[in-house]
N, C-alpha and C positions, 0 to 999 in steps of 0.2 A: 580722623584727620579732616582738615577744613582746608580747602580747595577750591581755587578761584582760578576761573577759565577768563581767558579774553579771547575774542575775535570780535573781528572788524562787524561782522554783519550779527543782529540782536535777533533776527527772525530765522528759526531754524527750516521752517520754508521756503529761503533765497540760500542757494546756493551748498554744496556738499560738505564742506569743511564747517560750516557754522551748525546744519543735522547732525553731522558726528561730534562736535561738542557737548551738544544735548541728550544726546542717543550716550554718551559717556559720563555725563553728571549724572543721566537719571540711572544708570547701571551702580554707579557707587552711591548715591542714596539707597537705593535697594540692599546694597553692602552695609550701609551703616554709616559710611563717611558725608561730611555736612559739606553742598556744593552752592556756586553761584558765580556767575556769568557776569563780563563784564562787555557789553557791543557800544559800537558806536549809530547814533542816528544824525541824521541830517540836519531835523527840524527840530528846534528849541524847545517847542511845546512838548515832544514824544521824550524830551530829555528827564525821565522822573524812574523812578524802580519801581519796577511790575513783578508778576509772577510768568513765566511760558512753561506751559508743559509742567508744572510744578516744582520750576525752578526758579529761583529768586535773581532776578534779573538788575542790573545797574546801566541805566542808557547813557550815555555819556554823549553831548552835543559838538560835534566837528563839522565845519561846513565850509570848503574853500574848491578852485580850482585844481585840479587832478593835476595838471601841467607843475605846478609847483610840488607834487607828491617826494621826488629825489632833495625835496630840503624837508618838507612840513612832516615827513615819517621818522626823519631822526630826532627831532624833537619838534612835537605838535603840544606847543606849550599854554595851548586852552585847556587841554585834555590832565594838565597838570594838577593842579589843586582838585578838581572835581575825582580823580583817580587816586589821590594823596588820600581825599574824605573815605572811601568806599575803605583803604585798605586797613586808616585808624577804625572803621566803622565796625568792619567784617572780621578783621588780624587773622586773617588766613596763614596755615603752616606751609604753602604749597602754591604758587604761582602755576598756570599751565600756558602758555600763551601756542596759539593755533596761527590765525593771519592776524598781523599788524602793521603790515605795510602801508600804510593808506592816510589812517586818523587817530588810532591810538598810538602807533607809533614805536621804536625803538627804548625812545626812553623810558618807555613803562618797564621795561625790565632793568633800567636801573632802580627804578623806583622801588622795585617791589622788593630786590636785593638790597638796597639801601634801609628798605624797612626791619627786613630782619627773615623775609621768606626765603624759601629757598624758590629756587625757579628754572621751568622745565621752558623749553623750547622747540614747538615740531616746527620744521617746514614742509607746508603743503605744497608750495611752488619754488620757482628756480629765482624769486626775487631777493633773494639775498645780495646778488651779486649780478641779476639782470633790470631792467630798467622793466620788460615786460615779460612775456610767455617764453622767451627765447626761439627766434624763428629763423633764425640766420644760420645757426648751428651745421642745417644738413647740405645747405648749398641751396635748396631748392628745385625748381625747372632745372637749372641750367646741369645742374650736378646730380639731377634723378634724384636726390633727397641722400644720395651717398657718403657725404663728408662726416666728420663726427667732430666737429672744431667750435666746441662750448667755452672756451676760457676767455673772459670780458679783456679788453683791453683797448686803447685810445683808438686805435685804427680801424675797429669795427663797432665801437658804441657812440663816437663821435657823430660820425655818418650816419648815424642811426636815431639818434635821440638828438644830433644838434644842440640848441640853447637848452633843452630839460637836461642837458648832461651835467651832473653836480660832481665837481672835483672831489676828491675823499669820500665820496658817499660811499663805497664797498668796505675800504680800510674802516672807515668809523663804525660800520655794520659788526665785521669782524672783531673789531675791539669791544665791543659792546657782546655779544655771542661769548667769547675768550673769558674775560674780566665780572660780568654782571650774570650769566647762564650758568647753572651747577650741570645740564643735560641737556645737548641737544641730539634731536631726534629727526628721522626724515620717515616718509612715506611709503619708500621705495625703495630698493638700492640702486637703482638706477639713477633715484635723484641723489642719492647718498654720493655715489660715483662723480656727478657734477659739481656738488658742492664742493666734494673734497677738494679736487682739479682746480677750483677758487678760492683756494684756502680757508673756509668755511671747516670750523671744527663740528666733528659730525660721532657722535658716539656708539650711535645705533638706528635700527631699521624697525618702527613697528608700523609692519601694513595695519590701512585705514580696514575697519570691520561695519558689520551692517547687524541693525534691529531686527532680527526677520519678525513677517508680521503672523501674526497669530492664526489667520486664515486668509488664504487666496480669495479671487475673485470664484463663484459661480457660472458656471457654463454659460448658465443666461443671461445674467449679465454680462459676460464679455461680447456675444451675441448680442447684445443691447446698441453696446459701445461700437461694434463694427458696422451694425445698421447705421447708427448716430452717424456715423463719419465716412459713409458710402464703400464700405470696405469687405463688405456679402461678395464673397465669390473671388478674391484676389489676395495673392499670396503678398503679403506684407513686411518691407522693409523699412528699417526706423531706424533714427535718432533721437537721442532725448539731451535736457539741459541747454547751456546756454550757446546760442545763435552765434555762429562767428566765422569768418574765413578759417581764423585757425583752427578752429574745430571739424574743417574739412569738409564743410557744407557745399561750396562751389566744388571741389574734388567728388562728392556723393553726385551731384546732379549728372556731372561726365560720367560715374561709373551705371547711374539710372540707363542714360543714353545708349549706353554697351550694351546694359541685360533688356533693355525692353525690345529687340527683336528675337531674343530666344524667350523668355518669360511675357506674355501678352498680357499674362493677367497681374501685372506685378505692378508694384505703388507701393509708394516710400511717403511713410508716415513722419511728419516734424513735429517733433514734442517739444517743442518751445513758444516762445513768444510768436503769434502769429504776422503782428506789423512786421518784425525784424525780417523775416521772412520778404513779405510781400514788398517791403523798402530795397531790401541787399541783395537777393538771390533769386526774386522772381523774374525780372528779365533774363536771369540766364537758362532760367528753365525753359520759360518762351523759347530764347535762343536756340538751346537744343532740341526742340518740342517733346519737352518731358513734362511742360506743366500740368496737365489736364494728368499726369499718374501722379500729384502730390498732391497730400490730406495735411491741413495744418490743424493741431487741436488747440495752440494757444498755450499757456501757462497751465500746466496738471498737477492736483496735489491732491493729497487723500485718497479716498477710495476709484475715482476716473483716473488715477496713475495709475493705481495697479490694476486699473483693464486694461488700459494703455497696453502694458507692458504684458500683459495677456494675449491680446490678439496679437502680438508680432511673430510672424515666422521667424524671423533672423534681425539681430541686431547688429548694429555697426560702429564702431567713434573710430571714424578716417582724420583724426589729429593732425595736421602737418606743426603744429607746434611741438613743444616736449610735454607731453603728456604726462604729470609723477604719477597717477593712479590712474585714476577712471571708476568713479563712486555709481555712474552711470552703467559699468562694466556688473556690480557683483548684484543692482538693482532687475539686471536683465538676467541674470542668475537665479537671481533668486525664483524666479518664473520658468527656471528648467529649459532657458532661450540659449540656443549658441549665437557666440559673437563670433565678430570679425572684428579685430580693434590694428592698431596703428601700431608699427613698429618702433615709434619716434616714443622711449619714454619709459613708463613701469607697467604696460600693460602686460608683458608678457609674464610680469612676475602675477597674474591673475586670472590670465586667459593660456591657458595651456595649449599649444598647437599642435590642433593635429588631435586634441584630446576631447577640448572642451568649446574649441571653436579653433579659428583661425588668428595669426596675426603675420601683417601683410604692410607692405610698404605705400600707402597713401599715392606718391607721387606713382609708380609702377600702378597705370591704372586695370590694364589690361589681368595682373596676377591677382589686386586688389579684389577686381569684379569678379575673376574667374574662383575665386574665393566664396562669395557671396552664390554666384550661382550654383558653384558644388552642392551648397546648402538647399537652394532653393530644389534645386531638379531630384534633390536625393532626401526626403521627408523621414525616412525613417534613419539618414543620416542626423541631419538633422536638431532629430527627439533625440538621436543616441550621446550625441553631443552636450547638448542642455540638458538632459538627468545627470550627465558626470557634471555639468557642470553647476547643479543644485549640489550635489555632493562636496565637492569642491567646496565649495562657499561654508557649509555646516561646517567642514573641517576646518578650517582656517580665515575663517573672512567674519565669524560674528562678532557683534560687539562686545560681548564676554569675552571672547580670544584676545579682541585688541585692549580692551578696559585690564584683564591683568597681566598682561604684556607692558603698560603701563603701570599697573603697580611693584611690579619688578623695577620700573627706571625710577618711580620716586624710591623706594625701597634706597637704590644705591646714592641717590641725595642725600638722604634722610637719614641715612646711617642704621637702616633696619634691616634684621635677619630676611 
């Protein structure tokens, strides 16, 4: 079978959905089946086809203002003919499309239906039928994060997105998922749950899975890594991925503020981009005089991620947006690390409470932290948590689990036993 991926991002080093792209072609090359990626790039010059990871890549060049994203995604009609060349080039039996909200766009799965493929559709996120993350849903502050009122409509996306608000844009979404998709797929069922609620046709649930890697880090190197980043002698809490309010970052700082008079030795490690940090959430650190317990390491990949994710005592994703997964979740797993993750979302369909870590309501800061600290004050809790929760993960989180979980849904495309 010949199978063609798109997402938005061509570098499987930015971002979770665009690695499990990759971490999924290179699993069915391994099978036998012939794969290739289609991303979008910025710059004109990066616009040419490469190889990543030993896959055959097509860069496709899109470059506009984000603010017009609710027109330029239903049809981003640069991306047309250069997408038309790839698929007479390639004649893939099988379409997969990941994220395309952005620069490839909607109309590529007409495109690709019009050609003669068949064509699969996951969603990673809630943008089908949201303009963003969906952050309004719980109420917030004012509602403790209590509400559960997900379904778009003029009285709450107007107020909200103002002039980006594009009339039709959900209906033409839906028509195009309906008419041009043979399968669409969600991450979660939880995201599954919201989509439906948006009349988003939603066929099935394949959780996102992970590469485990072939061997961990060494004692002494993660002992390395905790020298590096002044972290000898203190028990360590973390975040990892991308920097944002809605990923709960200013929510972590207040719950730091809570545990640092019971924990003295304790510091919360940021596994992201170090600016964003020191632009967006370093003054509230100050604020609370929690900055002098944070360690920022900047951008991690390769083998300093998984020290990273080595030295952490406990891990965290306090999401106040809707969370569909949490890639971040089964990465912390995979290092026998209990989480604490966010009730807003699909985490609990990964973090098992009570089993494999915790999952806690973001805004309740006081349960959140009192959460985190169970872990901290109780080590051989703890451990006992993050070995079920390696477990966990072998059983149902690898990327052979998700890959033919996946070929069961082309299977029912395709019209195969």
């Amino acid at each position: 079978m010949r199978i063609l991926f798109l997402t938005e991002i061509s570098d499987p080093g930015v971002g979770s959905s665009s690695r499990l792209t990759f971490q999924l072609a290179r699993e069915y090359e391994k099978l036998g089946h012939q794969c290739a990626v289609v991303g979008a790039v910025r710059s004109a010059s990066d616009a040419s086809p490469t190889e990543i990871q030993g896959i055959q890549v097509f860069r496709l060049h899109s470059d506009y203002p984000v603010r017009f994203r609710a027109w330029r995604s239903l049809h981003n009609k640069v991306i047309d003919q250069p997408f038309e060349d790839v698929l007479a080039q390639w004649k893939p039996d099988l379409v997969h499309a990941h994220l395309i909200h952005t620069h490839l766009g909607y109309h590529a799965l007409t495109q690709a239906k019009q050609f003669g493929a068949r064509v699969v559709f996951t969603a990673h996120d809630v943008m089908t039928f949201c303009y963003q993350k969906l952050t309004c849903f719980h109420g917030g502050e004012a509602r403790g994060g209590q509400d559960f009122d997900v379904q778009a409509r003029p009285s709450k996306c107007i107020p909200c997105q103002r002039f980006r608000l594009r009339p039709g844009r959900n209906q033409r979404i839906r028509q195009v998922l309906e008419q041009d998709v043979d399968r669409v797929t969600v991450v979660s069922d939880a995201l599954g749950e919201v989509l439906r609620m948006n009349q988003v046709p939603v066929a099935a649930t394949v959780h996102n899975g992970l590469a485990l890697q072939e061997s961990l880090p060494k004692e002494q190197e993660v002992q390395a890594f905790r020298t590096a980043h002044d972290l000898q002698g203190r028990r360590v809490l973390a975040i990892g991925g991308r920097l944002h309010s809605q990923k709960g970052v200013g929510k972590l700082l207040e719950m730091l503020a809570l545990l640092a008079p019971d924990h003295p030795d304790l510091c919360l490690l940021v596994m992201g981009k170090a600016k964003i940090y020191e632009e967006e959430f370093l003054p509230q650190a100050q604020a609370l005089g929690v900055a002098e317990r944070v360690r920022t390491t900047g951008w991690l990949s390769g083998a300093e991620l998984q020290q990273a994710y080595a030295a952490v005592d406990v891990f965290v994703t306090p999401s106040i947006c809707f969370d569909t997964f949490g890639m971040v979740n089964l990465e912390a797993m995979e290092h026998s690390k209990p989480v604490v993750a966010t009730s807003f979302g699909g985490s609990s369909e990964v973090v098992l409470h009570g089993e494999t870590g915790f999952i806690a309501n973001p805004f309740d800061l006081a349960d959140f932290a009192g959460r985190v600290g169970e872990l901290l004050g109780d080590p051989g809790l703890a451990k006992k948590m993050g070995a079920r929760g390696r477990v966990r993960l072998e059983e149902k989180f690898t990327i052979e689990t998700a890959a033919e979980a996946y070929l069961g849904q082309y299977g029912q495309v395709l019209g195969l036993a």
